[in-house]
C-alpha positions as CSV (number, residue, x, y, z in Angstrom):
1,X,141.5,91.4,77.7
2,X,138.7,93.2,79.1
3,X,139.3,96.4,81.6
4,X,137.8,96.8,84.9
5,X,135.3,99.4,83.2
6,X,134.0,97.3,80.5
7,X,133.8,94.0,83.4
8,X,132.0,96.6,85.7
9,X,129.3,97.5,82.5
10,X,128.3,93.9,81.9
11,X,127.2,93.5,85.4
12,X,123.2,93.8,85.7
13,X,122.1,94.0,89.0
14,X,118.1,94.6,90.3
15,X,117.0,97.4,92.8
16,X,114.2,100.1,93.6
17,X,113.8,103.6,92.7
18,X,114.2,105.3,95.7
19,X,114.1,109.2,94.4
20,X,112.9,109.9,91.1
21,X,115.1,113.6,89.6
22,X,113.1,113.7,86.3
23,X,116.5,113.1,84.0
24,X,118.3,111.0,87.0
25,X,117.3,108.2,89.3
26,X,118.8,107.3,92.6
27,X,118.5,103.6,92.9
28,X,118.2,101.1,95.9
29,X,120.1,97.7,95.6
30,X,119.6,94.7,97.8
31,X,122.8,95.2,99.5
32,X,121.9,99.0,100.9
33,X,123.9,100.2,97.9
34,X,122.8,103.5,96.1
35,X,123.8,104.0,92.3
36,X,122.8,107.6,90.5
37,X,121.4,105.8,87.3
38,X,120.4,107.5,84.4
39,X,117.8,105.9,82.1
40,X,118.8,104.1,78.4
41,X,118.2,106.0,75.5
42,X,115.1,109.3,75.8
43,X,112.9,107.1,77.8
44,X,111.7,108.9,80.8
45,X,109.9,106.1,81.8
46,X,110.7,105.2,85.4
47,X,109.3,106.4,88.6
48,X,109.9,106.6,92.9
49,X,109.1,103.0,93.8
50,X,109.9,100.9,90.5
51,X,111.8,97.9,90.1
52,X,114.4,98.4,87.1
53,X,117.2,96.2,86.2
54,X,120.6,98.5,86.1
55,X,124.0,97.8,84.3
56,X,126.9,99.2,86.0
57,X,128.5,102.3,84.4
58,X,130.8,103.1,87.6
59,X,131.2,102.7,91.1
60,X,128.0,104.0,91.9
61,X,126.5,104.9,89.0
62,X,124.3,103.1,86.4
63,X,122.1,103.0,83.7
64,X,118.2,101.6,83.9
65,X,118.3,98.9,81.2
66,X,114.4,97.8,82.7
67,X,111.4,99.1,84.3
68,X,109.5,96.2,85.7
69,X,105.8,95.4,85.9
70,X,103.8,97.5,88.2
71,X,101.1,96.9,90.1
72,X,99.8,100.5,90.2
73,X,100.6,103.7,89.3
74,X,99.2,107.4,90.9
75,X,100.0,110.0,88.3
76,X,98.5,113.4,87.7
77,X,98.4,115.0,84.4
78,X,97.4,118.2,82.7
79,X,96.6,119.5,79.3
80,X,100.7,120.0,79.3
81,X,102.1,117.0,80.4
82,X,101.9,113.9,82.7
83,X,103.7,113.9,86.6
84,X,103.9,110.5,87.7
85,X,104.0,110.2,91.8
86,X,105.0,106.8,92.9
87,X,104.7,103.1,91.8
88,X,103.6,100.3,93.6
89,X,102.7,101.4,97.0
90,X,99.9,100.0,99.1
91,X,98.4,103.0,100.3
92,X,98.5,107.1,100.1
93,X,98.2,109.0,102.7
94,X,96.8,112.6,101.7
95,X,97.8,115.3,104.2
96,X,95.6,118.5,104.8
97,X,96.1,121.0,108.0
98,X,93.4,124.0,109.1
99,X,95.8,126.6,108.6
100,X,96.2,127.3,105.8
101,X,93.0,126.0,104.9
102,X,93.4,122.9,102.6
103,X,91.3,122.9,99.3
104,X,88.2,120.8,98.8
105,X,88.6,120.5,95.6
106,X,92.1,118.8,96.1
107,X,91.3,116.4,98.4
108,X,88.1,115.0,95.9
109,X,90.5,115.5,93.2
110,X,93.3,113.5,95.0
111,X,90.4,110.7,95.9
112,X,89.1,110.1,92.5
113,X,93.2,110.1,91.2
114,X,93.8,107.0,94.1
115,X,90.2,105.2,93.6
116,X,90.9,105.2,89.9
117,X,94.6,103.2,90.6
118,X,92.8,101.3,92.7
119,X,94.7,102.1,96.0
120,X,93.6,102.6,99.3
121,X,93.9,106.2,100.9
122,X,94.1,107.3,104.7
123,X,93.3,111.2,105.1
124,X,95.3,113.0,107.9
125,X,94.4,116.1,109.5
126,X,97.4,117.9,110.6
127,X,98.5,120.4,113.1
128,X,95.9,118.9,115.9
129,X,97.5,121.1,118.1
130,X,95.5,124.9,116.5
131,X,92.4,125.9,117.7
132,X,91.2,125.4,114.1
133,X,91.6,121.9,114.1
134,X,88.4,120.7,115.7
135,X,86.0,122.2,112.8
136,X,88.4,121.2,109.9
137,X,88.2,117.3,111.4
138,X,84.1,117.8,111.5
139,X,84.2,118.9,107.8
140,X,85.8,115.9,107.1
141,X,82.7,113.5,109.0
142,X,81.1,113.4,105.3
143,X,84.3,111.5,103.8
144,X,84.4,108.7,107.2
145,X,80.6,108.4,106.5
146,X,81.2,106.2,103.1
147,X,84.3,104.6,103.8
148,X,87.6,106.4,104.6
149,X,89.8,106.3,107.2
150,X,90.4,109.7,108.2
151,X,92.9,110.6,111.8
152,X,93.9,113.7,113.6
153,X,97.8,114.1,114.3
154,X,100.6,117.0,114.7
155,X,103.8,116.6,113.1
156,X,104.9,119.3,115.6
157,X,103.8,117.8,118.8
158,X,103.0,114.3,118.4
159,X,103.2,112.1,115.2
160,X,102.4,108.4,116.7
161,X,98.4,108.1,115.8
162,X,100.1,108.1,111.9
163,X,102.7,105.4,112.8
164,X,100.2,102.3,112.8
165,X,98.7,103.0,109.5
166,X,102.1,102.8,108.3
167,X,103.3,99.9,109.6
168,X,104.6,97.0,107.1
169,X,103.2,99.3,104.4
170,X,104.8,101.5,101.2
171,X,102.5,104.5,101.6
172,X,102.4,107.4,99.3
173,X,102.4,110.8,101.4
174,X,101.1,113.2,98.9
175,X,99.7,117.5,99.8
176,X,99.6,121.3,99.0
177,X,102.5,123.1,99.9
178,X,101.8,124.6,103.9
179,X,100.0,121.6,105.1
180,X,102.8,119.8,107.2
181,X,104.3,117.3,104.9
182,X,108.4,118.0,105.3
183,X,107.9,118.2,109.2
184,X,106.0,114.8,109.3
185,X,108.6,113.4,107.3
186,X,111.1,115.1,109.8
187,X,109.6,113.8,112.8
188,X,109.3,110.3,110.9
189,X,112.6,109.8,109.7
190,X,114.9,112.9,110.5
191,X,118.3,111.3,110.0
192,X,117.0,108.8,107.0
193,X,116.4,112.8,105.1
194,X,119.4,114.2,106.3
195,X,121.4,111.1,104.4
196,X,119.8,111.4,101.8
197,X,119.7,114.8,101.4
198,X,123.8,114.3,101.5
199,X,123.5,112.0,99.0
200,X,121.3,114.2,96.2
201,X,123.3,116.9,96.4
202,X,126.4,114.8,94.5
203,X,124.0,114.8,91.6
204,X,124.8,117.0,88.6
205,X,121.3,119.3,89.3
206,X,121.0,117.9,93.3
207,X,119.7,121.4,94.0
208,X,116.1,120.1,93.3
209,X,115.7,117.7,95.5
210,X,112.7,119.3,96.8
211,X,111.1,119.0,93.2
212,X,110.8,115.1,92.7
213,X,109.1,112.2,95.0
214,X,111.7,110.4,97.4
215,X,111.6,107.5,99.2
216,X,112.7,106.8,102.6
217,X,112.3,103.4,104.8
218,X,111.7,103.2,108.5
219,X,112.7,99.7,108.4
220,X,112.6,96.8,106.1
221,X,109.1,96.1,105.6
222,X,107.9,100.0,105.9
223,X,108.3,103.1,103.6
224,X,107.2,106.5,103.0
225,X,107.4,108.7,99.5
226,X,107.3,112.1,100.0
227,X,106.4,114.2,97.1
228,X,106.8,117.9,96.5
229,X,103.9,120.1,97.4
230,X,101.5,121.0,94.5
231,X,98.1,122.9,94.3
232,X,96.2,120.7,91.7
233,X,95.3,117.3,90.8
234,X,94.7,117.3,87.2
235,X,93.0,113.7,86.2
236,X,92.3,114.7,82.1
237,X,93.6,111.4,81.5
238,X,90.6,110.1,82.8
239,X,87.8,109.4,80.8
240,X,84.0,110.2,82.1
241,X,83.6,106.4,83.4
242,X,86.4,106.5,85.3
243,X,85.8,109.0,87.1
244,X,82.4,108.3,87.8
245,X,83.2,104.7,89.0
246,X,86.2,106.7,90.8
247,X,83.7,108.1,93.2
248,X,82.9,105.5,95.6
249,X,79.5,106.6,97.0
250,X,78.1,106.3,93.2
251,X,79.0,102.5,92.4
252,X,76.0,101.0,94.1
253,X,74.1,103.1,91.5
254,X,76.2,102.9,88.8
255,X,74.1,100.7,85.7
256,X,70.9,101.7,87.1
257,X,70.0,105.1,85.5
258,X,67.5,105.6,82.9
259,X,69.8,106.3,80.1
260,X,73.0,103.4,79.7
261,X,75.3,106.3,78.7
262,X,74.2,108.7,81.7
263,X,76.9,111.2,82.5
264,X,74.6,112.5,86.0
265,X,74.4,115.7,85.0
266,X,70.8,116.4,85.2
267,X,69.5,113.3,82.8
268,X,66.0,112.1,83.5
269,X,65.7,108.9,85.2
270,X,69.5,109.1,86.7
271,X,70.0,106.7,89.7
272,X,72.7,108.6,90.9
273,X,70.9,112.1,91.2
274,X,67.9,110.6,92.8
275,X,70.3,109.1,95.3
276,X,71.7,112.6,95.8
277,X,67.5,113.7,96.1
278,X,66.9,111.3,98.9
279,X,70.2,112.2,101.0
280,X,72.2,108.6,100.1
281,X,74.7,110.6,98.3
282,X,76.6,114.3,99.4
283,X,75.2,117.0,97.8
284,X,78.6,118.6,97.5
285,X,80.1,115.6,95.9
286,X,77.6,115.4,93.6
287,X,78.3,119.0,92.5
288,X,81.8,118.5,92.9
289,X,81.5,115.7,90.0
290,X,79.3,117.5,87.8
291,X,81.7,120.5,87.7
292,X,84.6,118.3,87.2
293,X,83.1,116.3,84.0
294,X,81.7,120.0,82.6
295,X,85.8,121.1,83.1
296,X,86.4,117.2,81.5
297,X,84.8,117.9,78.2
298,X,85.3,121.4,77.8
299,X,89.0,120.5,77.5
300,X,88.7,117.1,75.9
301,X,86.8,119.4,72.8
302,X,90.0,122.1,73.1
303,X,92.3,119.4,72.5
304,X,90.7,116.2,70.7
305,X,93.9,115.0,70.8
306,X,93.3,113.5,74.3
307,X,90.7,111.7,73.2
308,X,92.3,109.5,70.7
């Protein structure tokens, strides 16, 4: 005769991952349910946003037995290690503010990471209520001008020109620490936080739930993962194509240099730096590349391993 403990761990049931602890998952089931789980074995393999297959251990615990097929994947890696974000989403939303200044360099960065898992990105300016705001949201004219979506907002004073974009969407939320992102998440979903914030802190190290990417529903069909804030974007598992086909303003040019393996670096007969030469392509992305492949191979030939 079996016990109640044995009936309970033959029961597999499906749900999402709704906050991702590194060691420890908190899991969504169809039935509002939340189960700590813990995944089988040393695989570390599941994310905020998968679908996974969990056996029962307790009353609200379980173990990930499966990590279903995703349809993308935003990760950002390092000579170190690999940070996974989020799976299956339809769209980030990368957050930058005029105090403090954002970074340039993480917003391309974060671009190229989103064009290379082929999903669509939104860029909101926060904190439209400063003084600063109206030159930040001109600096940003030269990203609108080949193709994204870019909107002004306050997470302090008025949220609503974000709520649209949202709508009927899993969306990503994704920034360097200071730019807004725990107040927009606030004055998104204050009371979904709070609950959840109840509910991390019964897990065994709860006291980083600031640390890993949660998700949080504003209703059925609508979403947001937050993720910690972080000052880099490493892509090093990227190759050189990638990234260049990663940069949206280069694919029309893309197969038409001189040179079939052209890196657009300063090779003769390159489509891309003529279109640079003739104003079809930012100067300052163009540099912005270049820097990033010299950075690309410089520690690609430090550690060949990455390269295999």
């Amino acid at each position: 005769m079996t016990t109640r403990r044995e009936r309970e761990e033959q029961v597999v049931v499906e749900g999402r991952v709704v906050a991702d602890f590194g060691r420890e998952f908190l899991v969504d089931l169809a039935d509002r349910r939340q189960l700590v789980c813990t995944r089988k074995g040393k695989k570390q393999d599941a994310t905020c946003g998968d679908f996974v297959e969990v056996r029962l251990t307790g009353p609200a615990q379980g173990s990930i037995e499966r990590v279903g097929t995703r349809r993308n994947l935003l990760y950002r890696s390092d000579q170190w290690r690999e940070k996974t974000l989020a799976a299956n989403v339809d769209q980030v939303v990368i957050l930058l503010a005029p105090q403090p200044p954002y970074s340039e360099a993480f917003l391309n960065l974060s671009l190229v990471a989103c064009e290379a898992a082929r999903i669509p990105v939104i860029v909101a300016l926060n904190k439209s209520d400063l003084p600063a705001h109206a030159q930040a949201r001109k600096a940003l004219q030269p990203y609108e001008r080949i193709g994204y979506t870019v909107i002004s907002m306050s997470a302090r004073e008025d949220v609503s020109p974000l709520l649209p974009h949202l709508e009927r969407n899993f969306t990503l939320l994704v920034g360097q620490s200071g730019m807004g992102k725990s107040r927009t998440v606030n004055a998104l979903l204050m009371n979904e936080v709070a609950r959840v914030g109840d509910l991390t802190a019964s897990l065994e190290s709860g006291t980083h739930t600031t640390t890993f990417s949660r998700l949080y529903r504003l209703d059925r069909d609508t979403a947001i993962i937050d993720t910690p804030g972080f000052q880099s974007f490493g892509l090093f598992h990227l190759t050189e194509a990638q990234i260049g086909e990663a940069m949206r303003e280069f694919r029309p040019y893309l197969g038409r240099c001189k040179f079939n393996d052209c890196a657009h670096l300063g090779e003769p007969g390159c489509a891309v730096i003529e279109a640079a030469g003739r104003g079809e392509i930012g100067a300052e992305r163009l540099s912005f590349y270049q820097v990033l492949i010299e950075q690309h191979r410089e520690l690609h030939e430090q550690h060949p391993e990455w390269s295999r």
